[in-house]
Backbone bond lengths (Angstrom), bond angles and torsions (degrees), N, CA, C in turn:
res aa  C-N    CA-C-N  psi(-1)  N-CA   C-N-CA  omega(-1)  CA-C   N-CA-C  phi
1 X - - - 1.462 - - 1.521 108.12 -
2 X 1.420 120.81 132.47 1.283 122.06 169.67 1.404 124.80 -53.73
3 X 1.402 118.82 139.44 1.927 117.83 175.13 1.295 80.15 -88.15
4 X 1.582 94.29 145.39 1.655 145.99 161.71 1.825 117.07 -96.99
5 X 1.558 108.47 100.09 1.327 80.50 -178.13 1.852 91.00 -124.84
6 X 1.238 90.74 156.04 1.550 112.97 -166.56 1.656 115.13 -93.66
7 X 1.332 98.45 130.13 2.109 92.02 -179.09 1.235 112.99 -124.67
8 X 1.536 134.48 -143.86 1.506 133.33 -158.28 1.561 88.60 -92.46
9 X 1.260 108.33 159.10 1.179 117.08 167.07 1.697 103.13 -70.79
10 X 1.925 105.16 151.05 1.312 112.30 -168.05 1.613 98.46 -93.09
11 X 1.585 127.63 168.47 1.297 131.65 -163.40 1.479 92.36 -64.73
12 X 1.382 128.77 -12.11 1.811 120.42 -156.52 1.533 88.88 -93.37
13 X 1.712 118.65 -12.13 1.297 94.40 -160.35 1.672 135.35 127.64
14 X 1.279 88.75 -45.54 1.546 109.99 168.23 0.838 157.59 -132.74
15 X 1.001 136.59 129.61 1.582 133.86 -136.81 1.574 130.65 -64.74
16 X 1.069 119.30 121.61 1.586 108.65 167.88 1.678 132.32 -136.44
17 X 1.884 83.16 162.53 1.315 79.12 -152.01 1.959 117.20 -123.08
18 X 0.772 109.25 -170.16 1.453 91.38 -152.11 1.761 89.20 -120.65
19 X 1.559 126.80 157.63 1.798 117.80 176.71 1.531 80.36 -122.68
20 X 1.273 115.25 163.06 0.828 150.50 152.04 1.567 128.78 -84.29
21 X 1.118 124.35 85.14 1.346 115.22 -163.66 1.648 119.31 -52.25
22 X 1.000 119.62 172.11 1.816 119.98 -179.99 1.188 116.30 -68.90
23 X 1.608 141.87 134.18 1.634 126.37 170.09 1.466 95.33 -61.85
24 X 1.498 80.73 158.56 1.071 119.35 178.41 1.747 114.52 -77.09
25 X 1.149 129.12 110.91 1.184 123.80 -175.47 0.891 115.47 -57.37
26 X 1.803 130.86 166.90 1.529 111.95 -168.87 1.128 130.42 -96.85
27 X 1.285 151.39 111.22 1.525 137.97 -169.77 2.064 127.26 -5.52
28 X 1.412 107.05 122.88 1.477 81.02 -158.45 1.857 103.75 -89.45
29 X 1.066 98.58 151.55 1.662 109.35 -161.36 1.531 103.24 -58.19
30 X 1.291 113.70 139.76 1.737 134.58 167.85 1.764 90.41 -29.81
31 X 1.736 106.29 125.77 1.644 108.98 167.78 1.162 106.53 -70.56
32 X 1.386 107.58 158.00 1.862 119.79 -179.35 1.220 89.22 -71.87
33 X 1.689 107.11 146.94 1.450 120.27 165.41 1.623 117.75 -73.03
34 X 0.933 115.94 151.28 1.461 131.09 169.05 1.573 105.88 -59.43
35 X 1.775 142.90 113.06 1.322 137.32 -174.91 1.331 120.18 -89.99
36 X 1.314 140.94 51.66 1.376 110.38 -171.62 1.498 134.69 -85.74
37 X 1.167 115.27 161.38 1.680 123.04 -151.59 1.465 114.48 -128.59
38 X 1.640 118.39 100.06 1.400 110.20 -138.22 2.097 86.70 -104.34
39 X 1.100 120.53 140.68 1.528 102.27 -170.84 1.346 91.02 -134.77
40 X 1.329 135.50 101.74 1.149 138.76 131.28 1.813 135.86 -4.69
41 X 1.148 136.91 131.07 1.592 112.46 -171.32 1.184 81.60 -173.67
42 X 1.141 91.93 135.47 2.226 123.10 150.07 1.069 109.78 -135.53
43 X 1.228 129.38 108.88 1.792 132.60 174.42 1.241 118.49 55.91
44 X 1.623 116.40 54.13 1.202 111.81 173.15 1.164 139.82 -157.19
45 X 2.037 76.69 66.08 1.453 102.62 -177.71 1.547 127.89 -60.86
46 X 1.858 120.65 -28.10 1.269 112.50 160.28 1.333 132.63 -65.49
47 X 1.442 109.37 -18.07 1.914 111.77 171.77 1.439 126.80 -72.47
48 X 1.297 99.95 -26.33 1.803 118.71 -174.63 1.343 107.38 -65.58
49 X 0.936 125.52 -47.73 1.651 109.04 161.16 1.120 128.99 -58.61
50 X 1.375 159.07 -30.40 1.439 166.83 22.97 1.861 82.40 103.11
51 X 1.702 91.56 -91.92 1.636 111.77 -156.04 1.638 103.92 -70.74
52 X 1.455 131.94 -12.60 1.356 136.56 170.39 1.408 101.20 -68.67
53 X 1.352 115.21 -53.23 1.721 113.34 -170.45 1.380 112.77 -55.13
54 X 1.351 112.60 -25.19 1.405 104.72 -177.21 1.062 135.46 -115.93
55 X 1.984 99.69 30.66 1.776 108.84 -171.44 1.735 79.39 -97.42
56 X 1.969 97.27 144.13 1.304 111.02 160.54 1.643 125.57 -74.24
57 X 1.013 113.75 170.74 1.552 118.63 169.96 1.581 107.85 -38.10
58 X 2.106 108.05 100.10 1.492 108.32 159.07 1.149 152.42 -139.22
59 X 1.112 147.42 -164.75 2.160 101.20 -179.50 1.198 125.60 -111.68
60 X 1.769 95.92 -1.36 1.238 107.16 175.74 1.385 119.93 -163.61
61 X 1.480 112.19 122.29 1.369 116.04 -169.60 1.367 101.61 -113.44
62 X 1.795 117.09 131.09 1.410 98.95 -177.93 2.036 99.15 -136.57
63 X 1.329 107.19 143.79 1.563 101.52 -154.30 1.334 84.63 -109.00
64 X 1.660 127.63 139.50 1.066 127.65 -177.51 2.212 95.82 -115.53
65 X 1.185 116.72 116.56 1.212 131.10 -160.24 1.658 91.26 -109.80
66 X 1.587 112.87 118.23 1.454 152.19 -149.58 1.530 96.05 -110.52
67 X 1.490 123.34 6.16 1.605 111.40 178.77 1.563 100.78 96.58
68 X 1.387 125.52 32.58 1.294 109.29 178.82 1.506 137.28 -67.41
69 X 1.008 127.85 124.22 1.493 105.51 -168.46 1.908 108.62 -103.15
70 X 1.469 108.60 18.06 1.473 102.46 167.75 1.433 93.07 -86.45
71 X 1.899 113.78 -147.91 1.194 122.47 -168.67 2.402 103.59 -107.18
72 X 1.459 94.03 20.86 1.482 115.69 177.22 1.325 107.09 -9.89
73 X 1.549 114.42 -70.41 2.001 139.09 176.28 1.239 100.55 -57.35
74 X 1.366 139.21 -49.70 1.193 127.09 -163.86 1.326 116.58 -81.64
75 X 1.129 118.92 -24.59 1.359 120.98 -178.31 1.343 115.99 -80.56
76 X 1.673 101.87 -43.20 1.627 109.63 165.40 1.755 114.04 -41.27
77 X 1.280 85.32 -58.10 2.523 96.51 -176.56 1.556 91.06 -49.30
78 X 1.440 122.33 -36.42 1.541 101.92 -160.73 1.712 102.71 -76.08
79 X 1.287 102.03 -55.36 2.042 114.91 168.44 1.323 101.05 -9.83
80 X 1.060 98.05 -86.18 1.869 139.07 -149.72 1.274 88.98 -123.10
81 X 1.768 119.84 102.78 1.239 130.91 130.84 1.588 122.32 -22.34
82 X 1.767 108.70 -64.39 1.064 129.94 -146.79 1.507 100.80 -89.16
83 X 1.590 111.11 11.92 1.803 100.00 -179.04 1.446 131.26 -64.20
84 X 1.043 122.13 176.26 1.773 103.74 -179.77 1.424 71.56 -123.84
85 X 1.725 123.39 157.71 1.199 123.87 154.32 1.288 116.01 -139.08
86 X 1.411 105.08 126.12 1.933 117.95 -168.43 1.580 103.19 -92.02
87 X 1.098 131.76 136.95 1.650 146.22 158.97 1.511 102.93 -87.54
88 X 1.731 109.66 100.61 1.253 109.38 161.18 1.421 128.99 -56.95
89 X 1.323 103.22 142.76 1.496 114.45 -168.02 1.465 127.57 -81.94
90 X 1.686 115.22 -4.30 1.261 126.15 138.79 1.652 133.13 -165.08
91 X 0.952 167.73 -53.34 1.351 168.19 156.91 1.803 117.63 -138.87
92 X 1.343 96.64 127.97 1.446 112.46 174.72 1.563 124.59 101.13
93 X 1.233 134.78 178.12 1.749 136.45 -178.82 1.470 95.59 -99.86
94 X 1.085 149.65 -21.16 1.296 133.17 146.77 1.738 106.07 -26.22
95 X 1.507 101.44 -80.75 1.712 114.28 -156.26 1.340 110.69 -69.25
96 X 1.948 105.44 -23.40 1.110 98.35 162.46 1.530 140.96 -77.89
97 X 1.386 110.80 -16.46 1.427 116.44 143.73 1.497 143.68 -83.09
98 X 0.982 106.59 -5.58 1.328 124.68 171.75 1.600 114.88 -89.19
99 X 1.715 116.53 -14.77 1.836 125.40 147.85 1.294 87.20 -77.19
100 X 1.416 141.34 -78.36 1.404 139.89 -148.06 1.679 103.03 -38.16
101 X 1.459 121.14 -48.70 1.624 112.56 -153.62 1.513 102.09 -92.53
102 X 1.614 114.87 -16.75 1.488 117.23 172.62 1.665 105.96 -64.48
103 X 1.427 101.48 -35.60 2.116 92.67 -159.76 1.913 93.25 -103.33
104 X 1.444 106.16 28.80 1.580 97.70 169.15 1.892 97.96 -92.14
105 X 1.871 89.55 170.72 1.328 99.89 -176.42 1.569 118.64 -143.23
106 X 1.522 100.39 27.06 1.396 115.05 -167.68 1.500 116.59 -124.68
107 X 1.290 125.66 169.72 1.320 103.80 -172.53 1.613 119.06 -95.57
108 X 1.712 102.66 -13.32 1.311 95.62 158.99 0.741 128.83 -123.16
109 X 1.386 142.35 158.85 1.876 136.57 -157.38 1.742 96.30 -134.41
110 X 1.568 94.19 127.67 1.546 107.98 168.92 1.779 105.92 -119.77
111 X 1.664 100.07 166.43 1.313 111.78 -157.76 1.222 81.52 -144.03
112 X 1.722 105.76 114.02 1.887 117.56 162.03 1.450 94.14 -129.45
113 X 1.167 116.73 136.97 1.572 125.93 143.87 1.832 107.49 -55.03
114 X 1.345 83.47 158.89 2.065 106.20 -171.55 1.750 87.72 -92.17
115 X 1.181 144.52 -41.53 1.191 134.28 -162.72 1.455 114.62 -69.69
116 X 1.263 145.89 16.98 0.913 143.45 -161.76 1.890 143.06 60.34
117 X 1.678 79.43 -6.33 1.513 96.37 167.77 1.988 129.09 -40.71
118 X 1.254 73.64 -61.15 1.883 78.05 -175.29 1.556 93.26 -109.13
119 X 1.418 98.09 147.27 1.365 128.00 -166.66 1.569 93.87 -76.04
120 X 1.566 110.85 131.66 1.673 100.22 150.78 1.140 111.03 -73.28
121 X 1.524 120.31 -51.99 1.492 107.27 -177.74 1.693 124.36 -26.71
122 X 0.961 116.95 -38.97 1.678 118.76 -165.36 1.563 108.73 -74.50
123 X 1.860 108.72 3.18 1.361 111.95 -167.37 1.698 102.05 -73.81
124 X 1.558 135.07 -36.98 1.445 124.87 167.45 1.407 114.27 -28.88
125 X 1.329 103.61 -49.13 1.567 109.04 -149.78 2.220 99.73 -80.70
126 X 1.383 115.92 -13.32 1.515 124.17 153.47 1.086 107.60 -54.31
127 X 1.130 115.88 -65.75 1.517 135.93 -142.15 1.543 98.11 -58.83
128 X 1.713 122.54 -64.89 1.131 167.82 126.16 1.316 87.21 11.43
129 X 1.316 130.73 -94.88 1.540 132.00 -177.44 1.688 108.40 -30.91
130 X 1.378 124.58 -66.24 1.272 144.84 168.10 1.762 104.84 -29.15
131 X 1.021 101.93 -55.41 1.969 93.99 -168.75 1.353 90.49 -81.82
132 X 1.418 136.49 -30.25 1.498 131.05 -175.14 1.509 115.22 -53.28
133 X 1.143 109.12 -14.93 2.037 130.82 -168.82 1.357 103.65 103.41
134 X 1.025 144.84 40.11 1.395 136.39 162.05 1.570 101.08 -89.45
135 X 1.586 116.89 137.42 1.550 111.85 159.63 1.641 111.43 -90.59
136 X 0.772 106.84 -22.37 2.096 124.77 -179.02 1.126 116.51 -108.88
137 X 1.815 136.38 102.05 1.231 105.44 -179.31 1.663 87.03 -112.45
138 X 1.322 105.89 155.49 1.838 107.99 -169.60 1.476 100.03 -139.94
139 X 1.227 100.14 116.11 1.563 115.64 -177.43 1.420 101.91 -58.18
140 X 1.686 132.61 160.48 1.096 143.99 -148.53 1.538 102.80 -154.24
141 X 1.330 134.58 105.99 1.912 112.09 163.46 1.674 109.56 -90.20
142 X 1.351 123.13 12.93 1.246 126.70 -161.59 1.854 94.39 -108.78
143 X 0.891 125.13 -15.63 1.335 109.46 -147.17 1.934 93.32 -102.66
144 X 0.870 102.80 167.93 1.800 100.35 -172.28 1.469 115.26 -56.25
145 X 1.210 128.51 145.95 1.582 133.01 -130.82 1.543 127.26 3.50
146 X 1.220 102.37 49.42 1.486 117.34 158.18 1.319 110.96 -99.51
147 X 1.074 109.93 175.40 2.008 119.55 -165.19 1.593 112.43 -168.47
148 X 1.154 114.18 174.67 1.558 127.04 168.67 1.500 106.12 -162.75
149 X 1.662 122.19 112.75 1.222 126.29 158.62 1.366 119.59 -70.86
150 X 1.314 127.76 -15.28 1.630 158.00 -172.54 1.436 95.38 -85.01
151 X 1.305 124.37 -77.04 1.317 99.38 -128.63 1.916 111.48 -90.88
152 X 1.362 96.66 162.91 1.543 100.47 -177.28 1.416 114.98 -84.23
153 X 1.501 117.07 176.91 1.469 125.63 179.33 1.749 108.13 -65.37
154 X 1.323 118.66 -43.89 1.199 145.56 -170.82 1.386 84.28 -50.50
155 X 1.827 103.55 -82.95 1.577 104.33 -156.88 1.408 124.62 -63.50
156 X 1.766 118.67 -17.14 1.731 110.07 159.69 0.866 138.88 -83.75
157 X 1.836 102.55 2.39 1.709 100.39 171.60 1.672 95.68 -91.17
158 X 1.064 106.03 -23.27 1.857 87.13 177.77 1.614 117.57 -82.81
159 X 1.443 123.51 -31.60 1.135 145.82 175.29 2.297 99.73 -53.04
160 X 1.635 91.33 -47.51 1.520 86.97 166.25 1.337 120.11 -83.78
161 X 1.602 132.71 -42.78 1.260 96.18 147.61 1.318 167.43 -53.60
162 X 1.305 112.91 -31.84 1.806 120.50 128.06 1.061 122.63 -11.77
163 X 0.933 120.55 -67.57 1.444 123.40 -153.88 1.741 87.05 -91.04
164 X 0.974 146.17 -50.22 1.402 132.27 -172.33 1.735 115.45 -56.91
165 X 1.568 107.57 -33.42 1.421 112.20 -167.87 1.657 103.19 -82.85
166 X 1.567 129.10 -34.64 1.295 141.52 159.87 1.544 117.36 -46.78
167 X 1.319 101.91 -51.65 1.943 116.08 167.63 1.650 99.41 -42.54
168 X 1.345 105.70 -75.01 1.478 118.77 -178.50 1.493 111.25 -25.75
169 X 1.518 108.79 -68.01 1.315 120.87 -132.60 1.807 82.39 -96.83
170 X 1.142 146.65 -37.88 1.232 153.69 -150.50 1.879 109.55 -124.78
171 X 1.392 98.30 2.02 1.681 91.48 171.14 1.320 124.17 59.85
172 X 1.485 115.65 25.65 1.459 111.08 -168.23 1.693 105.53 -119.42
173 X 1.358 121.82 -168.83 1.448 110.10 -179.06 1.445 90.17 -116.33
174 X 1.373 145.72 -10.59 1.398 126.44 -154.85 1.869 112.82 -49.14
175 X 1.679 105.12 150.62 1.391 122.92 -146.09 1.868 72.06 -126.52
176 X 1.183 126.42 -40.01 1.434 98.53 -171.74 1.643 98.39 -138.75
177 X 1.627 112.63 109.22 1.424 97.75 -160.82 1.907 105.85 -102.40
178 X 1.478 93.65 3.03 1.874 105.35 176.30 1.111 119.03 -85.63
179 X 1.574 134.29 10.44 1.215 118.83 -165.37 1.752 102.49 -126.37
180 X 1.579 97.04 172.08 1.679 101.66 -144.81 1.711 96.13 -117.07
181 X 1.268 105.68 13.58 1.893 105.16 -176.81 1.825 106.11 -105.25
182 X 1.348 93.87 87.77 1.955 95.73 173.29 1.726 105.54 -136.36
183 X 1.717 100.25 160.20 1.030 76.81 -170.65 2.020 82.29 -134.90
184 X 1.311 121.96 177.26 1.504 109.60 175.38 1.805 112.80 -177.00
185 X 1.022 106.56 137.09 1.374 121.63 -177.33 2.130 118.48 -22.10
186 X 1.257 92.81 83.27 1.772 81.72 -165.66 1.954 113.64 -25.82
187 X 1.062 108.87 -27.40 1.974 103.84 171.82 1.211 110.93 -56.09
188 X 0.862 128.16 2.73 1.725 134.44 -178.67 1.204 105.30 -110.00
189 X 1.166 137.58 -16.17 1.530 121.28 -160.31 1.354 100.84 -79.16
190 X 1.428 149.46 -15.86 1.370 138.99 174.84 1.926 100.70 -62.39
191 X 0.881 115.49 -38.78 1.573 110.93 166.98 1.060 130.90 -31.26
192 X 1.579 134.06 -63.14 1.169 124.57 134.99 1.199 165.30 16.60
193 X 1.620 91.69 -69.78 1.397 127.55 156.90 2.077 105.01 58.15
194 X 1.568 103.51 57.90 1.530 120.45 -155.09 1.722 97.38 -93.98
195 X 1.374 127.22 128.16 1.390 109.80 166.02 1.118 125.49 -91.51
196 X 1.083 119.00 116.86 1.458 115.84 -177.32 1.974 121.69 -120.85
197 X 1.314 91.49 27.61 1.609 108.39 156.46 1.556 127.45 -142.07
198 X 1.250 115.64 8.15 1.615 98.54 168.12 1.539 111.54 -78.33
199 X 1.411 113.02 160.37 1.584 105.72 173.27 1.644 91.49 -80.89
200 X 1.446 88.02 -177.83 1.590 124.37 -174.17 1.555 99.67 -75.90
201 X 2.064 105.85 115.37 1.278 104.51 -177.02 1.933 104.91 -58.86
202 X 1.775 91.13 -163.11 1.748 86.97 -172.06 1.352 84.16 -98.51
203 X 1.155 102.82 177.01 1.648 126.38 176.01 1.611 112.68 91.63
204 X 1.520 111.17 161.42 1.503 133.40 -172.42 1.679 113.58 -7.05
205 X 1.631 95.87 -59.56 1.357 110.44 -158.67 1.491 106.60 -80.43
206 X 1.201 96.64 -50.82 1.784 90.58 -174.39 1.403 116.66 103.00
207 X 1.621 122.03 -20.61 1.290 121.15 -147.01 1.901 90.59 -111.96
208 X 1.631 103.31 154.88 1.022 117.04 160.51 1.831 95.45 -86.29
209 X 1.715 103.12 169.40 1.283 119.19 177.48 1.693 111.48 -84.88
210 X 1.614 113.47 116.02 1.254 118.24 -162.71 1.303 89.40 115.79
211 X 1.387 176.74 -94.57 1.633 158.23 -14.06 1.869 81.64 -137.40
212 X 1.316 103.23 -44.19 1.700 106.17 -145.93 1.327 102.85 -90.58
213 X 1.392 126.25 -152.65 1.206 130.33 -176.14 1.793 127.77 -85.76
214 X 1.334 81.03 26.69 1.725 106.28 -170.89 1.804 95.67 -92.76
215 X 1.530 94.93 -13.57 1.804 86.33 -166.76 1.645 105.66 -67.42
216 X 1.238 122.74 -36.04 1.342 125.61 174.37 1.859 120.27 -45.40
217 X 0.855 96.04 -20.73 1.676 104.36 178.07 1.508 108.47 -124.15
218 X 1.166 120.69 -0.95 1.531 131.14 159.12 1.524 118.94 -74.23
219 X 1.433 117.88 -58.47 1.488 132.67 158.66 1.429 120.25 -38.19
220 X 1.320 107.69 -48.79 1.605 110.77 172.97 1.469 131.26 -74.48
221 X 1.680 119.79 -46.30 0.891 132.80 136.15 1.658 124.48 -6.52
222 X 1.889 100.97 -85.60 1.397 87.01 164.00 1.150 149.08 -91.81
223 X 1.280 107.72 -1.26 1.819 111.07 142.72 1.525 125.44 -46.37
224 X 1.222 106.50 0.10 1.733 106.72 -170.75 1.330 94.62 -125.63
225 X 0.872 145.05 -44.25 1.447 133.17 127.31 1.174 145.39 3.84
226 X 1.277 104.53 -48.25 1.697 120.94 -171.44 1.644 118.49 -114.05
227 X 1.847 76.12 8.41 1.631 100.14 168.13 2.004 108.80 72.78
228 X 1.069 132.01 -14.58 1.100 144.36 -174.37 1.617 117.18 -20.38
229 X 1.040 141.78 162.40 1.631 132.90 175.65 1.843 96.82 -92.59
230 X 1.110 105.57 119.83 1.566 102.51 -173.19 1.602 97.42 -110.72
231 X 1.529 121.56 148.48 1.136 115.86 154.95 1.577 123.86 -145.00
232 X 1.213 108.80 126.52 1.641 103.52 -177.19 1.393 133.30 -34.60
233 X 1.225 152.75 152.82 1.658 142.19 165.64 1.607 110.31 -116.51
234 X 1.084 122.76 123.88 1.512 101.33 163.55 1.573 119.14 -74.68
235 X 1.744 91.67 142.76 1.636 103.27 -174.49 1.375 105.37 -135.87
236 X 1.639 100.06 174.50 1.684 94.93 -170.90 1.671 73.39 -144.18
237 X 1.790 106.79 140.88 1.079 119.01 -176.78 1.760 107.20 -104.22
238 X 1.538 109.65 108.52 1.338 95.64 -165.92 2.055 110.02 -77.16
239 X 1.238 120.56 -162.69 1.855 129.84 -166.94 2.117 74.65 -98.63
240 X 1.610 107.46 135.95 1.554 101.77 160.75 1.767 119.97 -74.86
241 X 1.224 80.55 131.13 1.894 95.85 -169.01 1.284 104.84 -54.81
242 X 0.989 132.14 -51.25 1.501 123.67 -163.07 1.530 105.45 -131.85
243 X 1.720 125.96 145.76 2.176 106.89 179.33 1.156 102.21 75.24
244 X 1.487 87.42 172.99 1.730 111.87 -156.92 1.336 89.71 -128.77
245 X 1.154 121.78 150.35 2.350 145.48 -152.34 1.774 72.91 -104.91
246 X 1.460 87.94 136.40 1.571 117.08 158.76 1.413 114.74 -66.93
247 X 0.916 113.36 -25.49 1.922 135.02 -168.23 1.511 114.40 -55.91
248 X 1.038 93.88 98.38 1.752 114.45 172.59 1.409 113.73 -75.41
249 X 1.665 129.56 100.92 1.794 95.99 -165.82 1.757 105.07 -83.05
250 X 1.467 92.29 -10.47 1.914 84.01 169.42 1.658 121.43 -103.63
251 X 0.913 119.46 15.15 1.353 110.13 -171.60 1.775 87.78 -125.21
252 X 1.218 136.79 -37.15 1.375 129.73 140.36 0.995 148.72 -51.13
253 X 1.589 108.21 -20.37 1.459 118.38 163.09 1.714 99.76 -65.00
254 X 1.386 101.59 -57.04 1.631 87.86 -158.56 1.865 110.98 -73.05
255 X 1.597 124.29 -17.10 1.256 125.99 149.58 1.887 111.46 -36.61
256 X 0.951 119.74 -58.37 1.572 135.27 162.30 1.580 122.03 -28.47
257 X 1.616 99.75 -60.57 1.218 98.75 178.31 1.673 123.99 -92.97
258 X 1.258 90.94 -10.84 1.570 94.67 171.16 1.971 104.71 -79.95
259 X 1.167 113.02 -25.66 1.622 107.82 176.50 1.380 99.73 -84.03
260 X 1.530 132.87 3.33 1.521 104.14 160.27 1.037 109.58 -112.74
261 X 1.684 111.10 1.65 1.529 101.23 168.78 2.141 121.50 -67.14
262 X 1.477 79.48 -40.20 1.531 112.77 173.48 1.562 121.63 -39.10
263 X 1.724 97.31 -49.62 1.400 118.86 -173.26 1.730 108.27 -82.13
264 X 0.987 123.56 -37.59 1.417 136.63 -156.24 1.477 94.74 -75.54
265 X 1.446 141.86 -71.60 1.105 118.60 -171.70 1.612 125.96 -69.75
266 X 1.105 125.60 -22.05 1.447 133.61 133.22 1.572 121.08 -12.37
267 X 1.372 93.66 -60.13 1.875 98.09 -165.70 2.078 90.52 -87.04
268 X 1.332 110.77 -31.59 1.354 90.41 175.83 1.590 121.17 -64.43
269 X 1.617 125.45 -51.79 1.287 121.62 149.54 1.334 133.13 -32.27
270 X 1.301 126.88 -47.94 1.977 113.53 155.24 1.657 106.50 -43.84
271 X 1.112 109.53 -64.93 1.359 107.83 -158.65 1.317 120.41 -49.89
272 X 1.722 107.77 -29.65 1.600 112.73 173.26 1.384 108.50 -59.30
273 X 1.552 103.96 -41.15 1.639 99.34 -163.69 1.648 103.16 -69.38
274 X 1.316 133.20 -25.50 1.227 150.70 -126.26 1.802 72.85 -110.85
275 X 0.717 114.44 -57.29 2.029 114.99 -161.73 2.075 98.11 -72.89
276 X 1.660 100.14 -51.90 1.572 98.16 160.29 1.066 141.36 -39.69
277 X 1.397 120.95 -66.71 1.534 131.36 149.16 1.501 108.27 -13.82
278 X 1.634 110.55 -67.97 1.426 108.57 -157.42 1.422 105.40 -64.75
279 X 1.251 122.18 -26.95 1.572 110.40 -155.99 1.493 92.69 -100.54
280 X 1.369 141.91 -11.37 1.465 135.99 151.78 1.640 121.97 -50.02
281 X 1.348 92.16 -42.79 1.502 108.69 163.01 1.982 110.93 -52.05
């Protein structure tokens, strides 16, 4: 009910009075985003319990199944009732994330490995980056209380050279440009530009370019590219709980450097057009 407040009588005589209009209710708070949680897997049905216990509150967990021939799916349905589970459409965590981010339905998309490597827990602190204005948030083990129980001497001196020659060549600051824990605004995923429906060409490999473990420095790459607001996360890379890492550090290194060879004249051609444009203007 409106207050009535009362003043001097007016020269005519009679009184008037003034309302107070109603407050204003308060602005209603930014809706929670939609979380989805894209998990990669080949045979690894003993880790999934491990890395399930420690996903936070999300709305959607979706397991992308690599041909497993343990009981990988089944154990997941038992976890998580509510899993969705995608059958990649041909070889590697490239292709297998690249089904994962097509059959999401949320507005933000996270990326954990099934082996216990990357922490779910550390998924707030994505998320967190993301509503802060970041479109890219890219996990970091370099940055202050970050860590790696994983990685070798070998792979951070190349992992730091990487990342220094990418800085260079791509204008960016990244501190750890090898690692596979990011998470980013699903409106972005046409950026990318990920296939996730041709079949598997013919020959040995099977893989389209991007399929393998090159996607981790593919994602970033063209997020820097597409100019995006990127922001680091600190992460701690845990020892894999159960199995042995696909991870070649030399036959991935040079997968690595051939995708920034790949990427680099690409991003120099936008930029011409990007500097052209303006000065036509």
């Amino acid at each position: 009910m409106p207050t009535v407040d009362r003043v001097l009588p007016t020269e005519t005589g009679t009184e008037q009075t003034t309302v107070e209009p109603p407050a204003r209710p308060d602005p209603e708070p930014d809706p929670e985003p939609i979380v989805s949680v894209v998990v990669p897997a080949l045979n690894e049905a003993r880790n999934l319990p491990h890395v399930f216990a420690r996903l936070p509150q999300v709305d959607e967990v979706i397991l992308v199944d690599g041909g497993s021939t343990d009981d990988t799916v089944a154990v997941a349905r038992q976890l998580r009732p509510d899993i969705r589970v995608v059958t990649q459409n041909r070889r590697g965590k490239g292709n297998a994330l690249a089904c994962g981010f097509a059959a999401c339905t949320g507005d933000i998309i996270v990326m954990i490995d099934a082996d216990g490597s990357t922490d779910p827990g550390e998924i707030p602190s994505f998320i967190a980056a993301l509503r802060g204005g970041a479109d890219f948030a890219k996990g970091s083990r370099f940055r202050p209380g970050g860590g790696s129980a994983d990685i070798t001497r070998l792979r951070r001196a190349g992992n730091r050279m990487l990342s220094l020659l990418v800085n260079v060549l791509f204008g960016t600051k990244y501190s750890d440009l090898c690692y596979g824990y990011n998470a980013f605004w699903s409106c972005h995923l046409d950026v990318f530009d990920l296939d996730s429906t041709s079949p598997a060409p013919a020959g040995a490999d099977g893989r389209l370019w991007g399929d393998g473990f090159e996607i981790e420095t593919l994602l970033n790459l063209r997020a820097a590219r597409a100019r995006l607001v990127i922001e680091e996360v600190t992460s701690f890379e845990h020892d894999r709980i159960h199995g042995v890492s696909n991870l070649n550090a030399f036959t991935d290194g040079i997968r690595v450097l051939r995708t920034i060879a790949r990427e680099w004249p690409r991003g120099r051609k936008r930029a011409a057009r990007q500097v052209a444009g303006q000065a036509a203007r």
